[in-house]
C-alpha positions in Angstrom: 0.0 0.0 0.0 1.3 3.9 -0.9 0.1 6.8 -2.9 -0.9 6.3 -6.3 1.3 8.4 -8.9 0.3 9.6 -12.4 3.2 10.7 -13.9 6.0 9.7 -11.6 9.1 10.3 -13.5 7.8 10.0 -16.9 4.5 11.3 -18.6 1.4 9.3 -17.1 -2.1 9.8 -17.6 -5.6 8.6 -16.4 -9.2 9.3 -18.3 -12.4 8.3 -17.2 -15.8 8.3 -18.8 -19.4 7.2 -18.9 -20.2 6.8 -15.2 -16.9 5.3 -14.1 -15.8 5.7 -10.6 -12.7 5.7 -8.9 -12.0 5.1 -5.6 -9.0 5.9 -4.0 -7.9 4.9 -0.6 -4.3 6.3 -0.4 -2.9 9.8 -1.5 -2.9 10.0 -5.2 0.2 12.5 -6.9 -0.3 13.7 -10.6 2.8 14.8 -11.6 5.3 13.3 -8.8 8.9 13.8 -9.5 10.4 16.4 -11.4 10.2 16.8 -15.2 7.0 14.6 -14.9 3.7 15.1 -16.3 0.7 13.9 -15.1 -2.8 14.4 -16.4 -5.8 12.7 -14.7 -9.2 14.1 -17.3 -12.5 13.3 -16.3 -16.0 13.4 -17.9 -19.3 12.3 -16.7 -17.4 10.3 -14.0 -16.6 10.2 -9.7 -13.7 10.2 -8.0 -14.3 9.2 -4.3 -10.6 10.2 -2.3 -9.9 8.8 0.5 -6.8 11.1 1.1 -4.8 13.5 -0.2 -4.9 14.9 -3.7 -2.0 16.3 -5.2 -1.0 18.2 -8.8 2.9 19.5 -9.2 4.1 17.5 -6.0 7.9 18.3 -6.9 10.0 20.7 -8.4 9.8 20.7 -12.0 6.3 18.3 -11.9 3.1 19.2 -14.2 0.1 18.3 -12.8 -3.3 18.4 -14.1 -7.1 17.7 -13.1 -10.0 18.0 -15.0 -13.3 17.3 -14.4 -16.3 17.6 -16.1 -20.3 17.0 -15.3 -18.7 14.6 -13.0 -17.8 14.7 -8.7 -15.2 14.9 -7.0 -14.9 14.2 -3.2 -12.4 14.3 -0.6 -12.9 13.7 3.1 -12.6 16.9 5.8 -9.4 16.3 7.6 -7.6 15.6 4.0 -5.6 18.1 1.7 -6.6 18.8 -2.0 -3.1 20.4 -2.6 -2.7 22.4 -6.5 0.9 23.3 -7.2 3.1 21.9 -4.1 7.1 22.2 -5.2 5.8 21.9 -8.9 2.7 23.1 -11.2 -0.2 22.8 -10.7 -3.6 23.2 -12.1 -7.2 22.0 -11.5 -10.2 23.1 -13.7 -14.0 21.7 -12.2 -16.8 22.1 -15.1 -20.3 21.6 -13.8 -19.3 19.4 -12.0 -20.1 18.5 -7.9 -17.3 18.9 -5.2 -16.8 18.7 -1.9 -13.4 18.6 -0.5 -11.5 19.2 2.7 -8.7 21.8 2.8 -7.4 23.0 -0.4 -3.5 24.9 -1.0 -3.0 26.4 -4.3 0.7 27.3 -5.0 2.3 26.3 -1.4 5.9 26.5 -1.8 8.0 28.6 -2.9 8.2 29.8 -6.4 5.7 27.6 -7.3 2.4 27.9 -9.8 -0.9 26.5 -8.7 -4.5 27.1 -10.4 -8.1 26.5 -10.0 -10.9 27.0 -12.7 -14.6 26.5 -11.5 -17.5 26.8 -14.2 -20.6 26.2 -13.2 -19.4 24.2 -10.3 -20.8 23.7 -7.0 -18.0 23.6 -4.2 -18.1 22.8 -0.5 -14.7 23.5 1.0 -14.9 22.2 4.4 -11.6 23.1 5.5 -8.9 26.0 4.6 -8.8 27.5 1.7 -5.6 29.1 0.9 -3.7 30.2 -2.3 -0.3 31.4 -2.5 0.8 29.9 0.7 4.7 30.1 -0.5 7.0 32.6 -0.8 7.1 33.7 -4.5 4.5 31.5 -4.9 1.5 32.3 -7.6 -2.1 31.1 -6.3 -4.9 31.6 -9.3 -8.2 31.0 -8.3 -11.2 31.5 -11.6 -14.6 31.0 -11.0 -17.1 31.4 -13.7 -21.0 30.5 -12.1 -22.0 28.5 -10.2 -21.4 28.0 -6.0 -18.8 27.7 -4.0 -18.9 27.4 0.3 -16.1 27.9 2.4 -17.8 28.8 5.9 -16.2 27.2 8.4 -12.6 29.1 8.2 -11.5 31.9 7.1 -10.3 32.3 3.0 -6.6 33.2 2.8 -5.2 34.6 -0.5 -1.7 36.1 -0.7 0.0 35.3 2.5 3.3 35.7 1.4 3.4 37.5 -2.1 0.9 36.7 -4.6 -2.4 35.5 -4.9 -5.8 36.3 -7.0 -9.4 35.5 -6.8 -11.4 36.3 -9.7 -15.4 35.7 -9.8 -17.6 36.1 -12.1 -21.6 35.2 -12.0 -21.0 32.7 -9.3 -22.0 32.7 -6.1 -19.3 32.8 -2.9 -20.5 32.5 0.3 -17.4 32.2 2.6 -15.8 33.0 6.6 -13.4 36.0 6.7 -10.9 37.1 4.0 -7.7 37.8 4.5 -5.3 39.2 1.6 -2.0 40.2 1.3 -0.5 39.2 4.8 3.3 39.5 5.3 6.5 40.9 3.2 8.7 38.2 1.4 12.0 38.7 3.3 14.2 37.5 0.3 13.7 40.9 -1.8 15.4 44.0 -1.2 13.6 46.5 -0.5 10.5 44.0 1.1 8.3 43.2 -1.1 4.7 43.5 0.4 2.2 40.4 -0.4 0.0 40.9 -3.2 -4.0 40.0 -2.8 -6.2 40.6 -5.2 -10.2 39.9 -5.5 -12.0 40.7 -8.7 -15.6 40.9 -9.0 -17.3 41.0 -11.9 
């Protein structure tokens, strides 16, 4: 028993469609070690989690997730982490999701996105993007609904993080944006948080 890697070294990459479901009882990594690419594209599909869910885990790793008209669960307690040391990038298309705490870009220098179209969302944990220093957190909603009640929304901790919605619905705890200074610029840089409304 371990995590589950798509991609691990290599290119790897997982498609599911017409009411399959997948059922994962470890932490599953797309895009693990560096230089790798992993790609896991759903459509009219579930993906039960049973822990952690990782894009980009290392430096140099591509990760990608893409759902659509499909779910997507992970259990409170669990991380749904987009862009750890490497990229990465998750895009949710009608689709039905309820997940635990989520990271988007969490170390440093490192890219993390998330696209949500017509989507409903329940985060039940955290919700921060651009947790690392030099990190980018990108966060694109487009309709639909997304929840995040129970703690506060983070975006920019460290240096730079946006939140753009448009038509959707957000109904969320506290926001906080644009925290602390990176210390590794001269002069300090101050941390960048941005929300867009439209």
């Amino acid at each position: 028993n371990g995590p589950t890697a798509v991609g691990l070294y290599g290119s790897g990459q997982l498609i599911l469609a017409d009411n399959s479901i997948l059922m994962s009882d470890q932490p599953v990594i797309v895009g693990q070690g560096a230089d790798s690419q992993g790609a896991v594209v759903m459509d009219n599909s579930s993906w039960i989690a049973g822990e952690d869910v990782v894009a980009g885990e290392y430096a140099g790793a591509t990760g990608l997730v893409q759902i659509t008209s499909g779910q997507f669960s992970v259990p409170s307690g669990f991380l749904t982490l987009i862009g750890g040391a490497g990229s990465g990038q998750q895009t949710w298309n009608n689709s039905a999701v309820s997940i635990g705490s989520v990271e988007i870009g969490s170390e440093a220098r490192t890219q993390g996105t998330l696209s949500m179209v017509g989507s409903t969302v329940n985060v039940q944990g955290p919700l921060v993007i651009g947790t690392g220093i030099g990190s980018t957190g990108m966060v694109w909603m487009s309709g639909g609904q997304l929840v995040a009640t129970n703690l506060p929304v983070v975006i920019a901790p460290w240096v730079y993080g946006v939140v753009t919605v448009s038509n959707g619905t957000w109904i969320g705890n506290s926001m906080q944006l644009g925290m602390y200074y990176s210390t590794n610029s001269t002069p300090l840089t101050p941390a960048q948080g941005t929300l867009n409304l439209d």
